[in-house]
C-alpha positions in Angstrom: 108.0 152.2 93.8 104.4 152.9 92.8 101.0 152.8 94.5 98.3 151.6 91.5 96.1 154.3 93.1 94.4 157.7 91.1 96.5 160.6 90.8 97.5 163.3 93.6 95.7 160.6 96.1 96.3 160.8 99.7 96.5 157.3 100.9 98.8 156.6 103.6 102.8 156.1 102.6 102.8 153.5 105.7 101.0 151.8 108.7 101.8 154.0 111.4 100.2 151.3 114.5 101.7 153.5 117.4 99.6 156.9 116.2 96.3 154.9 115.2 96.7 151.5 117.4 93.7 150.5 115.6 94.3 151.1 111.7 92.8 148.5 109.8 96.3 146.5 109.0 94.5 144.0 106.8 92.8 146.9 104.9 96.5 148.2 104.6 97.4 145.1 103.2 95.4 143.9 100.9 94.6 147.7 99.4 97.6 149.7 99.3 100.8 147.9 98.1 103.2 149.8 96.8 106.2 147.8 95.6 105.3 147.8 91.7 107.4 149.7 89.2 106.2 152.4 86.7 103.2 151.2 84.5 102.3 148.5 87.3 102.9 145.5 85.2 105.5 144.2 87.2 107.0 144.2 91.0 110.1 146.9 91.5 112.9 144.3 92.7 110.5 141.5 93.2 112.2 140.2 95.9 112.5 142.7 98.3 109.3 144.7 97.6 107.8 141.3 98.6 109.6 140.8 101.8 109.1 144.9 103.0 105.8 144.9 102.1 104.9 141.8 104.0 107.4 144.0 107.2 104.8 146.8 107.7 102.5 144.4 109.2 104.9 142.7 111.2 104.5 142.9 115.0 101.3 143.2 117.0 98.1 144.0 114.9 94.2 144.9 116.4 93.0 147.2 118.9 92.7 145.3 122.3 89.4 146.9 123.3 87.8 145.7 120.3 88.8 142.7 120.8 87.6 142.4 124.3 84.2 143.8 122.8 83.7 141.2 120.3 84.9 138.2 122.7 82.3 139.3 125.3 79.6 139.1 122.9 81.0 136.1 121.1 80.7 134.6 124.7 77.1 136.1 125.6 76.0 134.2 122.1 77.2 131.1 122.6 76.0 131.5 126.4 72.7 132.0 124.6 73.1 128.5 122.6 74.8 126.5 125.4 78.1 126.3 123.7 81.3 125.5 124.5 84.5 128.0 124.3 87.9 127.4 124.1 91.1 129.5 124.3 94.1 127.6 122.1 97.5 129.1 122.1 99.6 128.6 119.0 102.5 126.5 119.2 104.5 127.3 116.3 103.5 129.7 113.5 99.8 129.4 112.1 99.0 130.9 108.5 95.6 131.7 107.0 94.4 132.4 104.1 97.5 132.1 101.8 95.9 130.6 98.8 94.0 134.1 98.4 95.6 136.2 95.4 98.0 139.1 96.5 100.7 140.7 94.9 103.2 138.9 97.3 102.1 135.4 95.9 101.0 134.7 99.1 97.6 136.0 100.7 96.0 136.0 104.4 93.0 135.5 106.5 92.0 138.9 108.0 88.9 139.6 109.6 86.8 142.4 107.5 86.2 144.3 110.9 88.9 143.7 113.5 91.8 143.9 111.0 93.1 140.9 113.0 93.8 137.4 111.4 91.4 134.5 112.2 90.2 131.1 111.5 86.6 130.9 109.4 84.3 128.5 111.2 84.1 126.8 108.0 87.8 126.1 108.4 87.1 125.1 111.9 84.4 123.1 110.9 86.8 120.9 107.7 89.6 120.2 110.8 86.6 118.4 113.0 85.5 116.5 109.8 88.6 116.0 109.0 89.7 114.1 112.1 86.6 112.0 112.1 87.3 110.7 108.7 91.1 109.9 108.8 91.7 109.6 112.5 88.6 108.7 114.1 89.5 105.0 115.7 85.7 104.6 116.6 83.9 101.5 114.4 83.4 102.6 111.2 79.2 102.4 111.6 79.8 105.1 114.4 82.2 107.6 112.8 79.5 107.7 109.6 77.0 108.0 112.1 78.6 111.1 113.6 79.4 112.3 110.1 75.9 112.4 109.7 74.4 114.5 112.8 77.3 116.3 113.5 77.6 117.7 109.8 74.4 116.6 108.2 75.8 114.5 105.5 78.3 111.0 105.1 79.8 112.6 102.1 81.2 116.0 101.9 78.7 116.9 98.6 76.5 114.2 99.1 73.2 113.6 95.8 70.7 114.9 98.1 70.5 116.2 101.5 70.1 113.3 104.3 67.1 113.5 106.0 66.0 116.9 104.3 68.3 118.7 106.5 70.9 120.8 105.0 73.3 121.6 108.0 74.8 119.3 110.9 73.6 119.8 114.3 76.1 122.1 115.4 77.2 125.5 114.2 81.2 126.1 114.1 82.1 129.8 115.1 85.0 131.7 113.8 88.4 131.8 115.6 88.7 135.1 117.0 91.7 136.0 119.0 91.6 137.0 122.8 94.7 139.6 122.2 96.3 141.1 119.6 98.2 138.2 118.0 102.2 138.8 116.9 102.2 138.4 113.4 106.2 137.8 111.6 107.6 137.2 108.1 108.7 133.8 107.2 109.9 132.2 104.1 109.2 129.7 102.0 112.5 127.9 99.3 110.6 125.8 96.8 113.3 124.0 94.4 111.6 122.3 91.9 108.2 124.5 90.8 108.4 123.4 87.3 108.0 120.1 88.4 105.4 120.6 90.5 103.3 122.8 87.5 104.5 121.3 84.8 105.6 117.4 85.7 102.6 115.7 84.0 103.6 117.3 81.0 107.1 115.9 80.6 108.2 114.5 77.2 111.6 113.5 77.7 114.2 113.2 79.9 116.3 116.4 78.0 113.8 118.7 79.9 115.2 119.1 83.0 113.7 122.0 84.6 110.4 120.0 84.5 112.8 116.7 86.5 112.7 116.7 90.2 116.5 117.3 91.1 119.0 118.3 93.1 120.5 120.5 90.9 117.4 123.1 91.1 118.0 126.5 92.9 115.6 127.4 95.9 113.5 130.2 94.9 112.7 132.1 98.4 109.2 133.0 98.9 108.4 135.5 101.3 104.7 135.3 103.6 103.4 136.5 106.5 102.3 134.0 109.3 100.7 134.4 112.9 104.1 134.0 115.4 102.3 133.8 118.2 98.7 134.1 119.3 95.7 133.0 121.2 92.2 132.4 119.3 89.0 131.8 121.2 87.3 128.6 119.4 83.3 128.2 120.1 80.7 125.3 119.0 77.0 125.5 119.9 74.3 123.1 119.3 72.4 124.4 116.2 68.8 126.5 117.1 65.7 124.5 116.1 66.3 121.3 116.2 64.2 118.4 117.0 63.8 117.9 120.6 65.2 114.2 120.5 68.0 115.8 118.2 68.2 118.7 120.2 68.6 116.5 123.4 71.3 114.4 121.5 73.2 117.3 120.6 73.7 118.4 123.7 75.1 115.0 124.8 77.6 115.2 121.8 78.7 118.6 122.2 82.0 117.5 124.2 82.9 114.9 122.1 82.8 117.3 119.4 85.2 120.0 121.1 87.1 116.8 122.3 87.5 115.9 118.7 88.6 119.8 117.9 91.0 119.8 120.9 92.9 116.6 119.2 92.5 118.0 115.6 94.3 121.6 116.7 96.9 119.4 118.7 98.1 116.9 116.3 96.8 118.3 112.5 97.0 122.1 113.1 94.9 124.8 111.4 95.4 127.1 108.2 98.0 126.2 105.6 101.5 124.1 105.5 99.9 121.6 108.4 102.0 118.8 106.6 105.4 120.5 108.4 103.8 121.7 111.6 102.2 124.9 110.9 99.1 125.4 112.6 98.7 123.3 115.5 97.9 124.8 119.2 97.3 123.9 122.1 94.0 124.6 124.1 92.8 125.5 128.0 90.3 123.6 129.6 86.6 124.2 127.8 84.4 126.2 129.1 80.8 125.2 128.8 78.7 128.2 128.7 74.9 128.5 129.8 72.4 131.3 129.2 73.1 134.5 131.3 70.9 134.5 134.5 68.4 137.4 134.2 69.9 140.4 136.6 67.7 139.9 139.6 65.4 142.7 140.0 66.0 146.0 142.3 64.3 146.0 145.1 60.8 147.9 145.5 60.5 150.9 147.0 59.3 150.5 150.3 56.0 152.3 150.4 54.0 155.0 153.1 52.2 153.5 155.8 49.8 156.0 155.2 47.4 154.3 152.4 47.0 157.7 150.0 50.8 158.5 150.3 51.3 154.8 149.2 48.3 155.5 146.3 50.7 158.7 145.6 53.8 156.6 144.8 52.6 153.6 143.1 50.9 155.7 140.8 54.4 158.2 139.9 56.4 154.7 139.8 53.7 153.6 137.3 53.4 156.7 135.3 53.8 156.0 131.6 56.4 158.8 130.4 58.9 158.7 133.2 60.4 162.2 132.1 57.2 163.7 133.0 58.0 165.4 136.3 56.4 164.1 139.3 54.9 167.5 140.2 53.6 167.8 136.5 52.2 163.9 136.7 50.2 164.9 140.2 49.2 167.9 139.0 47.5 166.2 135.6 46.2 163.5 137.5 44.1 165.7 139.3 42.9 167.6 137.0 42.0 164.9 135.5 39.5 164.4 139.3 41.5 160.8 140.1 41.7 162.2 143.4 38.2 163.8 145.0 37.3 165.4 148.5 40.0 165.5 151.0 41.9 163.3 149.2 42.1 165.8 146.7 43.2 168.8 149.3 45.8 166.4 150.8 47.7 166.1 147.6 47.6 169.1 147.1 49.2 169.5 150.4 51.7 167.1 149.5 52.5 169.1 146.2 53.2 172.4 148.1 55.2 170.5 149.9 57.4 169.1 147.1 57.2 172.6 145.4 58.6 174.3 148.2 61.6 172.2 148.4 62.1 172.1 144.9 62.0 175.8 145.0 59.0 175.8 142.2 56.4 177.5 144.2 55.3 180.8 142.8 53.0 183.2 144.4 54.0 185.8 141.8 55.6 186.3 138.3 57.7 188.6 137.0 56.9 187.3 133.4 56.0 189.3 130.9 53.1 186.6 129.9 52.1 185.7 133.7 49.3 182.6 131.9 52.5 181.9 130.0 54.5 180.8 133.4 54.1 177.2 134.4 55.4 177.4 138.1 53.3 180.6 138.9 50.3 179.0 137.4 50.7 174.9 139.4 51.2 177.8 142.1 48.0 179.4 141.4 46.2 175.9 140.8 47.5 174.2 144.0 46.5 177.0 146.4 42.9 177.0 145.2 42.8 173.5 145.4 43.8 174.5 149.6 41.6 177.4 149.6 44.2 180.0 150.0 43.7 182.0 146.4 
């Protein structure tokens, strides 16, 4: 069995997830199959290569932490937007993504960063449309209504934008999941393929790989599918709308994730819907508001004494807060924004502060004495006091 990789490369042999818990297992996937034979025009013993390829993935996939990360900041943004979140738990298996090319015949969803498998708000977005065009029992003047606002248009490629607005009011998040989802092998037997690629181009009866039958062997085909998981849904009311939009939206929001809840339930997500794949069942929603600003720590409490107070609002004020306090006095008074007494009492207070931060100096054992910054705030604070 051959990697189509250069020469002498070093790519890994396998997924190892119990040394690296949080490889990249869709990177793995998609990149480094291995099951071709010499000259990689062809699978080595199709049928197995398929179904061990498809094994090294099997299990748990994504690094929990990760995870956690990106569902507390999915939360934070649709907090931001006034969204609603979801948790939905499979109910069967859910596949993703199977359409895509891959060696196996059969690809998958995975996200580029987590290495996990998800559902594309744009996917999300088709199941809510969906529903509201086949099983929407509402009049038929209000489903094209909602058609309309929710997803900006009646028809799916409508002439020209409605309304000049290219987008619905609402934006459709990805699917992420909460955990890291089982994933599993399963198996597809198609019996008639012919039929279904090459039916329309039947002749006669005498061609009877191209009839539907029952005399047509299955032809197993191996793909990987989510066995059990739980994805975190979220819909927001789209940024800069109109206010009487904006208002509206809003007020529709639930009715949309009502409409999502009943689309996951009884269509399902992904691929292979039509026998059951897909479908999950959700938690109650969660409407999410704007995080409250962390309330503010308390102020200091300040010196009775009206220059100790002047003292402290002005080091709590001072622009470059890793300029020392005794450095930031020192300046300030150089700089004569204390005169008089005033002046000798903060100087007071500095001796003070040096002493007990074991900075005062009354000699140097520096080579370059002018060089020495404690022995000189030393020098510069006892003349201030008169005791140079």
């Amino acid at each position: 069995m051959a990697t189509p990789l250069y020469a002498n490369h070093k790519a890994p042999t396998r997924l190892d997830k119990t040394a690296n818990a949080n490889a990249h297992a869709g990177l793995w996937y998609e990149r480094f199959f291995n099951g071709y034979a010499a000259g990689f025009t062809a699978l080595e013993n199709k049928d197995e290569s398929k179904k061990n390829w498809i094994h090294t993935v099997c299990g748990n996939v994504g690094d929990r932490q990760l995870l956690d990360e990106a569902i507390r900041r999915r939360k934070a943004l649709l907090g931001a937007l006034e969204g609603i979140a979801c948790v939905f738990r499979t109910r069967w298996h859910f596949a993703s993504g199977l359409g895509s090319p891959h060696p196996v015949e059969n690809g998958f969803a995975w996200h580029p960063t987590l290495g996990v498998p998800y559902l594309g708000g744009s996917a999300v977005k088709g199941i809510v449309r969906a529903f509201v065009e086949q099983w929407d029992d509402s009049p038929k003047a209000v489903a094209r209504e909602r058609l309309r606002f929710w997803f900006g248009s009646e028809d799916k490629q409508p002439e020209e934008l409605e309304h000049g607005t290219p987008a619905g009011a609402f934006i459709f998040f990805d699917a992420l999941p909460i955990e890291p989802p089982a994933l599993a092998a399963d198996i597809m037997t198609p019996h008639m393929g012919k039929w279904y690629a090459e039916g329309g181009e039947i002749q006669h009866l005498g061609e009877k790989d191209r009839i539907p039958a029952d005399w047509h062997a299955p032809v197993p085909v191996p793909f990987l599918v989510v066995e059990k998981g739980a994805f975190l849904f979220g819909i927001a009311p789209r940024p800069g709308l109109p206010a009487d939009d904006a208002t509206r939206a809003r007020n529709d929001l639930p009715q949309v994730f009502r409409t999502l809840q009943a689309a996951l339930e009884w269509i399902g997500a992904g691929a292979k819907t039509a026998v059951g794949y897909g479908r999950m069942k959700g938690s109650e929603p969660e409407r999410l508001t704007p995080a409250l600003t962390p309330p503010r720590a308390p102020e200091p409490e300040l010196p009775a004494d009206p220059l100790l107070r002047d003292i402290a609002l002005f080091l709590a004020k001072r622009p470059d807060k890793n300029q020392s306090e005794i450095s930031a006095l020192i300046g300030a008074l150089k700089q004569g924004r204390w005169q008089g007494e005033d002046a000798r009492r903060v100087a007071e207070e500095l001796k003070a502060r040096m002493i007990r931060e074991k900075l005062w100096r009354t000699q140097s054992n520096a080579k370059k004495p002018e060089k020495d910054k404690d022995y000189q705030n030393t020098l510069y604070v006892m003349k201030l006091l008169g005791e140079g």
